[in-house]
C-alpha positions, -999 to +999 in steps of 0.1 A: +000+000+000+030+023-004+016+042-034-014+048-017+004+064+012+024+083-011-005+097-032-024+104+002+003+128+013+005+141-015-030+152-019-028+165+021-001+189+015-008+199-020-044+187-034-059+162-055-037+165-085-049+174-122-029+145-134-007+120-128+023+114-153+034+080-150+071+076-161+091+045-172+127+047-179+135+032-213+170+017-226+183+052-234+166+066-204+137+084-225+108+083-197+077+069-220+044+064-202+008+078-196-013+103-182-034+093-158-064+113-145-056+128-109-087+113-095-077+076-107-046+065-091-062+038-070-064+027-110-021+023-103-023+004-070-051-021-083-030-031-114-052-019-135-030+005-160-003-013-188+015-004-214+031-029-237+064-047-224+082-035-254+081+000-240+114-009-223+138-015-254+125+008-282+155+025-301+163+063-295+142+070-327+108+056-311+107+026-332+106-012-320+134-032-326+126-072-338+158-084-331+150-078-287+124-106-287+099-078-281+073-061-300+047-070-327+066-100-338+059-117-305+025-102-302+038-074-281+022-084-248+011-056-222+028-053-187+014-041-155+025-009-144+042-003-106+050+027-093+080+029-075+077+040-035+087+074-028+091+085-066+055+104-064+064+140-065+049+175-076+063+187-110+059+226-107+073+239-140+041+221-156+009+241-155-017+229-127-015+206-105+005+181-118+025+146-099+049+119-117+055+088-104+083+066-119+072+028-128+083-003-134+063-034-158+059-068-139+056-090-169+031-125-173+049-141-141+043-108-122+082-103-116+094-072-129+104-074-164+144-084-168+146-055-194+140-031-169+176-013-165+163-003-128+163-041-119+196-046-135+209-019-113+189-037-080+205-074-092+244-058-089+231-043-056+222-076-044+254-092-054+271-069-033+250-075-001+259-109-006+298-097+002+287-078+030+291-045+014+270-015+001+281+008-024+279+043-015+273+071-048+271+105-060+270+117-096+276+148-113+261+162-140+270+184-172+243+204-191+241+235-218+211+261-221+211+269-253+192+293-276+156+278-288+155+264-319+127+265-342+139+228-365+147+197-348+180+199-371+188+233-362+226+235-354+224+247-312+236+282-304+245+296-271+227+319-250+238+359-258+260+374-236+277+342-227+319+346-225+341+323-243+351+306-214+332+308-182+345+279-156+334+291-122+322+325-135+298+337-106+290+369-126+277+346-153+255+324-126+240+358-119+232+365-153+206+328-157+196+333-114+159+331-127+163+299-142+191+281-115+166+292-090+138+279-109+159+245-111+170+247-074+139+251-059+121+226-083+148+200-073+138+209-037+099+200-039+108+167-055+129+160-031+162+155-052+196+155-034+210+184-054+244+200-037+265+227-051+256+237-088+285+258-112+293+275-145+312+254-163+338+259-185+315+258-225+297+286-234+258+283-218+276+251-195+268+242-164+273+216-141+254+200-107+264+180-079+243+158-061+248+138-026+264+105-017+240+086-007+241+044-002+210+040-021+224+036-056+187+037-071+181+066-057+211+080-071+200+069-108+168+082-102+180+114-093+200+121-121+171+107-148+145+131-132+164+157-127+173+159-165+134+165-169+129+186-144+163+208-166+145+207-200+110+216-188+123+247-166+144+261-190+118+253-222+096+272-201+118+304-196+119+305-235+157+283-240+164+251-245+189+224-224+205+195-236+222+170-216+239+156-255+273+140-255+290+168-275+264+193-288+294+219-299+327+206-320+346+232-303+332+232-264+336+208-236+312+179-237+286+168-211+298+144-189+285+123-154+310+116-134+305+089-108+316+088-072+317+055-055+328+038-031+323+011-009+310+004+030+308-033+049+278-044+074+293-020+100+293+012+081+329+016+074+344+023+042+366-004+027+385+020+005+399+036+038+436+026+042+449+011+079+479+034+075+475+067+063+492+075+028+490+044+018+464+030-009+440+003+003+443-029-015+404-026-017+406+005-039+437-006-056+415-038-066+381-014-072+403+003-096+422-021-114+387-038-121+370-005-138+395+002-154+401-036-168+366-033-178+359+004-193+367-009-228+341-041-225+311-015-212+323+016-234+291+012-247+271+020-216+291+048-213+287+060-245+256+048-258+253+072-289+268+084-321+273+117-303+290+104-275+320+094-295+332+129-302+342+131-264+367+104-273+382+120-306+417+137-295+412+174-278+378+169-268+384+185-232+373+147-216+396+118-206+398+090-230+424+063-218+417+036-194+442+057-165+441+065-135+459+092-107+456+107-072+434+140-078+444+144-114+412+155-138+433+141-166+424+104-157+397+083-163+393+072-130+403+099-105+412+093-067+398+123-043+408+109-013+422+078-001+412+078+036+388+083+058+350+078+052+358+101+018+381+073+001+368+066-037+373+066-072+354+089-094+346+071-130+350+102-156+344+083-186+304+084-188+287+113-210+253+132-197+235+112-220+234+080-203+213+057-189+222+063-157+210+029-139+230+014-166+262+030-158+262+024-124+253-013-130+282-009-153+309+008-125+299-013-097+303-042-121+339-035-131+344-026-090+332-059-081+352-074-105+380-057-092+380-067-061+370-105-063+398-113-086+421-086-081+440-076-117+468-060-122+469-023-120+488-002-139+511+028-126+487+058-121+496+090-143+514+108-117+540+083-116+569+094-139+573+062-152+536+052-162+537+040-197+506+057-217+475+033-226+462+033-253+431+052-257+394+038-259+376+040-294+359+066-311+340+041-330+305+034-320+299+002-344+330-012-327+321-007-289+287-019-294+303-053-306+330-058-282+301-049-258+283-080-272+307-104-270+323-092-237+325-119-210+323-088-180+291-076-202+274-107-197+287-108-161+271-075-153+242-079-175+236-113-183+208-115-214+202-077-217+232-072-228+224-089-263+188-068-257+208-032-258+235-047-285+203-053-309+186-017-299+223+001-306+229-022-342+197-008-355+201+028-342+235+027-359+221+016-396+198+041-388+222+068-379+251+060-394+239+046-428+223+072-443+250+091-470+257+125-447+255+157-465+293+161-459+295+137-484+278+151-512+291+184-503+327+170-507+325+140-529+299+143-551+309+169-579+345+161-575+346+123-577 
């Protein structure tokens, strides 16, 4: 009866609502779902509202994809919708009086479905507990507000007045307040563990910080509606945001960094050291195994064509499987290495994630790390570190090695030939077509 607690104090502090939205995060974290009338939520709790299974694993251009095992081809079959406890919430930048919940589908056996990404996420969770331990996260996230655009293909342009370069510019926070506020305080009444919030360094940039917290779905929930709650309050003040890979050639990309680390059944942090300035063996191991893994699960962390040109030489983001002691130029970044602080922070993943992919993805490589311990390689700050080689900037290529990784399977066992198939067809799609680069250079010359 959780919902119906949930929707009951809701409607004490702020009213029956007009609507419900009811939101369901897909593959590529695109939240598809249904309106439901304000006065029918018992509808919810009773079982009574679907949508079909397929919902899950559409590609990022809508359209069902036969090779999942989903969709018409199979009849499409309907799953029940469940709300998720604790995810009702008002959504103020929408006119009225308007909730969302977040759901999940229980399929014909009346689990939840195994494409759901959330119950991939809870499944690595659970293989933790089984160690003892419970990861503790925070993410960050990159955005840009951007001039509206009146075409769908309209190149982005940033706001006016924006300087070239405006990393930590508080003059420049001053200039959007209307909007931050209008993001702060609409984080605040859902509820979202928002923490510091900056100019970054693109033109129109910005980035947020969220909490740790040792509820890793939470965390993935966080960053997926707070991403909404960014493109409705800024669409509202007349701009545009985008959370894209790489939406300028010249500019910093969007990233989500990732902060973990790791406590036992009493609350203490493995990561912490018994001697101070020394590296635990645990985050030695955490690191060795994310980093053994980054090239298998590149394609969580870069799901798109887009999120390739973060990888390209000069694209202000780190692109080697690396690591160092406080150094931004690594893949995997150490900010402190004692005390309750001691973690890694993942650098690889762009904004345009699915974030309870990624973390199913870095908890993955961390487990990995430390039940089998690889080697780890000398960290950038040592003056003898040999260079690795740098991950891919091919998306065709990472989606495959993705397929036939053995740490893929590991971390997502059949789903991983589920998001393979949904990625193979968005690339003929996206990729295919003849670009007009190519008639422009090729065409009368050839």
């Amino acid at each position: 009866m959780s919902f119906t607690n949930d929707y009951k104090a809701f409607c004490a502090e702020s009213g029956t609502p007009d609507r419900v939205e009811l939101l369901l995060c897909d593959l590529n974290a695109v939240l598809r779902g249904k309106w439901l009338p304000g006065d029918g939520a018992d509808k919810l709790e009773k079982g009574a509202v679907r949508l079909p299974l397929s919902t899950y694993a559409p590609a990022i251009m809508g359209n069902e994809v036969a090779e999942t095992g989903l969709g018409i081809e199979v009849g499409d079959p309907d799953g029940v919708l469940v709300p998720i406890e604790g995810t009702l919430k008002p959504a103020p930048w929408l006119r009225g009086n308007v909730a969302q919940v977040l759901v999940e589908m229980t399929d014909k056996s009346g689990a939840i479905s195994t494409n759901s990404p959330r119950a991939l996420l809870q499944r690595m969770l659970t293989r933790f507990k089984d160690h003892g331990w419970r990861p503790v996260v925070a993410t960050e996230l990159e955005f840009y507000i951007l001039r509206a655009r009146s075409e769908r293909a309209e190149a982005p342009t940033p706001p006016s007045f924006s300087p070239d370069a405006q990393n930590y510019d508080m003059e420049l926070l001053a200039k959007r307040e209307v909007i931050l506020n209008d993001i702060m305080a609409a984080s605040i009444a859902q509820g979202l563990a928002t923490d510091t919030l900056i100019a970054e360094y693109g033109q129109g940039q910005f980035e947020i910080n969220f909490h740790h917290t040792d509820d890793a779905l939470a965390a993935a929930e966080t960053a997926i509606l707070f991403r909404r709650l960014v493109r409705g309050i800024v669409d509202s003040h007349g701009y545009e945001a985008t959370f894209m890979a790489k939406p300028y050639a010249d500019q910093p990309g969007n990233g989500m960094h990732v902060h973990a680390s790791v406590i036992d059944r009493d609350g203490q942090n493995i990561f912490s050291p018994a001697k101070d300035g020394d590296i635990a063996q645990n985050l030695r191991n955490a690191v060795a195994g994310v980093i053994d893994s980054m090239r298998d699960l590149q394609a969580i962390f870069a799901p798109h064509a887009n999120s390739y040109r973060r990888f390209k030489p000069n694209s202000f983001a780190p692109a080697t499987p690396d690591w160092g002691l406080d150094n931004r130029a690594a893949s995997v970044r150490l900010p402190e290495i004692k005390g309750p602080g001691a973690r890694l922070e993942h650098r690889i993943s762009g904004a345009d994630t699915n974030p309870y992919l990624v973390l199913t993805a870095i908890l993955g490589g961390m487990l990995h790390g430390l039940t089998t311990a690889p080697s780890l390689s000398l960290p950038l700050d040592d003056p003898e570190c040999v260079p690795a080689a740098p991950l891919g900037h091919d998306w065709s290529l990472a989606v495959e090695r993705f397929s036939g990784s053995d740490v893929a399977a590991d971390c997502f066992g059949d789903y991983r030939e589920v998001y393979s198939a949904v990625k193979r067809d968005e690339i003929a799609t996206i990729l295919d077509p003849i670009s007009p680069a190519e008639y422009t250079y090729y065409l009368s010359r050839m």
